[in-house]
C-alpha positions in Angstrom: 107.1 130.5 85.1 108.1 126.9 84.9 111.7 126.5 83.3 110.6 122.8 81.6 107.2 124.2 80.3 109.2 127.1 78.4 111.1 125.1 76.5 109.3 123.6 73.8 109.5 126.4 71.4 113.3 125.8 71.7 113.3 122.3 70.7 112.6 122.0 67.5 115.5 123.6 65.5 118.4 122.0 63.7 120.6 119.0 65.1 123.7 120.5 67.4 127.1 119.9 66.2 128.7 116.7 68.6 130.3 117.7 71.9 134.0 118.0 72.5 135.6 115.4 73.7 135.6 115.8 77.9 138.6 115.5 80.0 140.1 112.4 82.4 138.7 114.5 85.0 134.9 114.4 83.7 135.0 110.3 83.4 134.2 110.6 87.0 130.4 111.4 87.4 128.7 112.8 90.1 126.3 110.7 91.8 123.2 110.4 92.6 123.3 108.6 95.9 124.2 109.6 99.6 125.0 107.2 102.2 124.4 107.3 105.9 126.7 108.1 108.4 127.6 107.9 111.6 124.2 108.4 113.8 125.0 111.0 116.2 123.2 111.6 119.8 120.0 113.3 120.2 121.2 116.1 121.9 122.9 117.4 119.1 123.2 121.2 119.4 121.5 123.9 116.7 123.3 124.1 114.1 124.7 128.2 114.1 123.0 129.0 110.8 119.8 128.3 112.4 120.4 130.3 115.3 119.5 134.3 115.5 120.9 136.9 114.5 123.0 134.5 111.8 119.4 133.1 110.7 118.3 136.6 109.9 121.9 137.8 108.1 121.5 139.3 104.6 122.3 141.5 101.9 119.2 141.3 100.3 116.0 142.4 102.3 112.7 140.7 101.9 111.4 138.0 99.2 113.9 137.0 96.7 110.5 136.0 93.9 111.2 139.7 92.4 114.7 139.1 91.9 114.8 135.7 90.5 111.9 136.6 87.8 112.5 136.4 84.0 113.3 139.5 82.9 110.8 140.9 80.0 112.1 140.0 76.5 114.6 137.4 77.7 115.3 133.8 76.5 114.3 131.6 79.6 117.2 129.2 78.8 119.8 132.0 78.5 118.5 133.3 81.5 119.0 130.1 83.5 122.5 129.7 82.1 123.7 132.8 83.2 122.7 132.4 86.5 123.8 129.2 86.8 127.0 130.8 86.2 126.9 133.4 88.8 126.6 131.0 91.5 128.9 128.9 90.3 131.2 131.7 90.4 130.3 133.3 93.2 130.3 130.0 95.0 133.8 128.7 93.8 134.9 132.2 95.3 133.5 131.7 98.4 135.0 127.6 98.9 138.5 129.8 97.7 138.3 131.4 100.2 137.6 128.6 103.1 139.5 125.7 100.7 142.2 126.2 103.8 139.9 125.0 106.5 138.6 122.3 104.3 141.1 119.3 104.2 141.0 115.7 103.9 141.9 115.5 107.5 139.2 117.9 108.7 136.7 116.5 106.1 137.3 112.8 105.5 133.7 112.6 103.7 131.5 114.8 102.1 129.4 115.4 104.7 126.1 117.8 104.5 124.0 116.5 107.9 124.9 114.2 111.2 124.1 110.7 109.5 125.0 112.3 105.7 127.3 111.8 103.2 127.7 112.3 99.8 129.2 109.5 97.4 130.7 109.9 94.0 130.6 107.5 91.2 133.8 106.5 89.9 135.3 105.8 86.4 134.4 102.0 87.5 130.6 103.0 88.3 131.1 102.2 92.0 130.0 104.6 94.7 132.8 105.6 96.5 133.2 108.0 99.3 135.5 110.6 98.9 137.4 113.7 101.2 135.3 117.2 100.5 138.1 118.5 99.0 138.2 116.0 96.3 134.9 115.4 95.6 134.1 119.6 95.6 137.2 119.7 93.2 136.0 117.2 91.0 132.8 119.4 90.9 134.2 122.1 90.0 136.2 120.9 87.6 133.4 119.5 86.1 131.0 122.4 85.8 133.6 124.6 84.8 134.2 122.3 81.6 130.7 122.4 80.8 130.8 126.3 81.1 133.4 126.2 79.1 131.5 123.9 76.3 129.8 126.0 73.4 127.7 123.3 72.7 126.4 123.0 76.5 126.5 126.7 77.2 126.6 128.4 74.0 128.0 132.2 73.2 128.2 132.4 70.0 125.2 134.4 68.0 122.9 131.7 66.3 123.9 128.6 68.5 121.3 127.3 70.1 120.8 125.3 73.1 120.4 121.3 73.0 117.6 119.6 73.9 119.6 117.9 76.8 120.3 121.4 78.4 117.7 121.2 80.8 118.8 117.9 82.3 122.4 119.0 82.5 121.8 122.5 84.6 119.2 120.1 87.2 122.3 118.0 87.2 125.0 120.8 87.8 122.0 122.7 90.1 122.7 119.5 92.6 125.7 119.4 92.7 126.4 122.7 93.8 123.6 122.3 96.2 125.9 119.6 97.4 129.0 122.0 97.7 126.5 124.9 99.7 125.3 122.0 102.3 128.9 121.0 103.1 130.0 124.8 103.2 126.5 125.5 105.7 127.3 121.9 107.9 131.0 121.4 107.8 132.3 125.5 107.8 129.8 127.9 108.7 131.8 128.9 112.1 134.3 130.1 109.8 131.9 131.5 108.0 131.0 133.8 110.9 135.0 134.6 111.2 135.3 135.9 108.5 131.7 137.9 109.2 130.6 136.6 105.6 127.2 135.2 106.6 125.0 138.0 105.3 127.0 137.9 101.9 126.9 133.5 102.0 122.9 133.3 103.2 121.9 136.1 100.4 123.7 134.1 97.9 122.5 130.5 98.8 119.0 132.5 99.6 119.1 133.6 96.0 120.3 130.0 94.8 117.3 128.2 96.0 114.6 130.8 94.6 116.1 130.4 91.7 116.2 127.0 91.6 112.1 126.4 92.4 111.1 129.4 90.3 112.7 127.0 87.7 112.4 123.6 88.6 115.8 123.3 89.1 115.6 122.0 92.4 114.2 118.8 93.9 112.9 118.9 97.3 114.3 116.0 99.1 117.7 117.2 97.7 117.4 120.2 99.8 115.6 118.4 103.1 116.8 115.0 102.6 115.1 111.3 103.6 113.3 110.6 106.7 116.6 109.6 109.0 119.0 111.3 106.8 118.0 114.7 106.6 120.3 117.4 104.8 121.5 119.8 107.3 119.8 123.4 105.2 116.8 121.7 104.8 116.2 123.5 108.0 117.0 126.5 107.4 114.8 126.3 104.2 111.9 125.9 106.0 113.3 128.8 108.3 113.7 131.1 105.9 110.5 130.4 104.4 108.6 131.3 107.5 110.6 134.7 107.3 109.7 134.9 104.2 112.5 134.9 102.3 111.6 132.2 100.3 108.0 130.9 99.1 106.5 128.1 100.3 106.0 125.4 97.8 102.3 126.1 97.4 103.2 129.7 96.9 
């Protein structure tokens, strides 16, 4: 079922209330771009994530389609919002837990593949480059406000969802994409430490099923462009030859 083509019966109901005012925090946008960085040697060695038994690590056996399906009777939008909600939680949880490793000395950039890194747009409009730490904080901060906005993701009985809704959960689905490639890249030997992987590849697993059952996803945020590919988008075609995830023409 496609998320956008759901929608329509949900549009045309009566005008929302305005939103709360947002914090300081919030006048900082995420951005769209990445930059290039530093082109690294072709001998470049695999990446652990890609490498077996990690590769293969999981709670969850099999194809993830069954689990990501919409549930009979439910609301498609209320059933993307609170997913959306589980990963963020679940993934906040997890950077908690490996926020010590992460610093702006370790992590000067936001990093997510050997010529990669993230930008954020500032209160300016300029694309600035910014530690992990900050710019996953400023993230954070940000999707949690919007969680925490009835009139983005409402509660209430009889409040409905805005028309904008499905642009804002694409947006916040990116973003935390973003904070999953840095985690993969930047962390995953730590990962392995602390023997989370099966836990961390059947969550992110679970992420990006959702995320194309639903159209949340776009594909060259999860692979990258040609020269500057995204360090998962590897192990998204890896795991869809397991078959853990579809392929596109599934």
């Amino acid at each position: 079922m496609s998320f956008f083509n759901s929608i329509g019966r949900s549009m045309n109901r009566a005008p929302r209330p305005p939103k709360r005012s947002t914090t300081p925090t919030l006048s900082r946008r995420p951005s769209e771009e990445s930059l290039p960085g530093t082109p690294t040697s072709p001998g470049v060695a695999k990446p652990l994530y890609l490498c077996s038994p990690f590769v293969e690590a999981a709670l969850v056996k099999g194809n993830f389609k069954h689990i990501v399906m919409l549930p009979k009777y439910a609301d498609v939008m209320e059933w993307v919002a609170v997913n959306i909600f589980d990963f963020y939680q679940n993934l906040n949880s997890f950077y908690g837990v490996l926020a010590e490793c992460c610093t702006s000395q370790s992590c000067p950039s936001m990093c997510a593949g050997p010529n990669l890194n993230y930008t954020w747009i500032n209160q300016d409009r300029k694309s600035v480059q910014l530690p992990a730490p900050t710019y996953i904080d400023y993230v954070m901060t940000w999707i949690q406000n919007l969680l925490d906005d009835d009139n983005v993701f409402p509660t209430k009985s009889g409040r409905e969802f805005s028309q904008t809704f499905p642009s804002t959960v694409k947006h916040v689905y990116r973003q935390l994409l973003r904070v999953f490639a840095h985690l993969y890249y930047a962390h995953y030997p730590q990962i392995l430490h602390l023997r989370s992987e099966p836990h961390f590849n059947s969550l992110f697993a679970h992420f990006l099923a959702f995320g194309k059952e639903y159209e949340l996803l776009d594909i060259k945020d999860v692979k990258g462009q040609p020269g500057v590919p995204v360090g998962i988008g590897a192990l998204w075609e890896r795991w869809k030859e397991m078959g853990i995830l579809e392929s596109p023409n599934a």
